[in-house]
N, C-alpha and C positions, 0 to 999 in steps of 0.2 A: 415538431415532434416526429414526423415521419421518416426524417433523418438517421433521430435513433430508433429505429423500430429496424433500420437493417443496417447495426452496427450490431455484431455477436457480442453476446454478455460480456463473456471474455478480455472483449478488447477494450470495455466499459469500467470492468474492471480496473486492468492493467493504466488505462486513463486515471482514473480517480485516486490510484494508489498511487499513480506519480504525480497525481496535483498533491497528496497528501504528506508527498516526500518534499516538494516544491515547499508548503508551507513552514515544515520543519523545517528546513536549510533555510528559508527566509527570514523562519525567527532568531536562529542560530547567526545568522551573519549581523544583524542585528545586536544580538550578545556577544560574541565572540569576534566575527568580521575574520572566519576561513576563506582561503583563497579559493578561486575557481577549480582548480583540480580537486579540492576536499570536497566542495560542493556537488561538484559530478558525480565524485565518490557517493554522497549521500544521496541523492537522487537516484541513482544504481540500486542501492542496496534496500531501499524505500520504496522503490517499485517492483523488485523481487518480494517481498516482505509483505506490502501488501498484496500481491496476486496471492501467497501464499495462504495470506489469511483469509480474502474469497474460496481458493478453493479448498479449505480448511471448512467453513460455515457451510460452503453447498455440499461436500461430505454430510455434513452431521444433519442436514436437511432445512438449512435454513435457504431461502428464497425470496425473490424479488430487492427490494430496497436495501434489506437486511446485508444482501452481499457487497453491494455498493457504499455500506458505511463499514462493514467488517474491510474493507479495500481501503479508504480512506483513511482510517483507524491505525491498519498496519501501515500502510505507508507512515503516516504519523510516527510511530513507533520504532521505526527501522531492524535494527539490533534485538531490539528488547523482543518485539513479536516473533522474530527469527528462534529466537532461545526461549520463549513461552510455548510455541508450537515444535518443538524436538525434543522439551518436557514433556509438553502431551500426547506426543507420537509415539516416542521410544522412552516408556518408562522403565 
């Protein structure tokens, strides 16, 4: 665990919302079976997504864990949380 005690949140994030992107495109090839370039594609847009959504919850003051499933979440999400948080930004 001392490992991650000097890895910045940030980068913890950005980790987690690409495992979180990773999962979706895994389930998706599974369903569908996109090819590798769509899949990058998804993992792209899943790890922007989810950082946005970490730093979307440490804005509104959420902390510790919270941000690491809010990152995992949006990764999850891709698209969708992109367009739930530009609702909630710029109403």
């Amino acid at each position: 665990m001392e490992v991650m005690q000097n890895i910045p949140p940030e980068m913890l994030w950005l980790i987690v919302a690409t495992i979180g992107g990773l999962a979706r495109v895994s389930q998706r090839m599974i369903v569908d079976g996109p090819t590798p370039l769509v899949a990058l594609a998804h993992v792209i847009v899943s790890a922007f997504s989810g950082m946005m959504a970490a730093l979307f919850t440490h804005q509104i003051g959420m902390m510790g864990n919270s941000l690491l499933l809010a990152a995992g979440l949006g990764g999850w999400a891709g698209v969708e949380m992109i367009e739930y948080l530009r609702r909630k930004t710029f109403k």
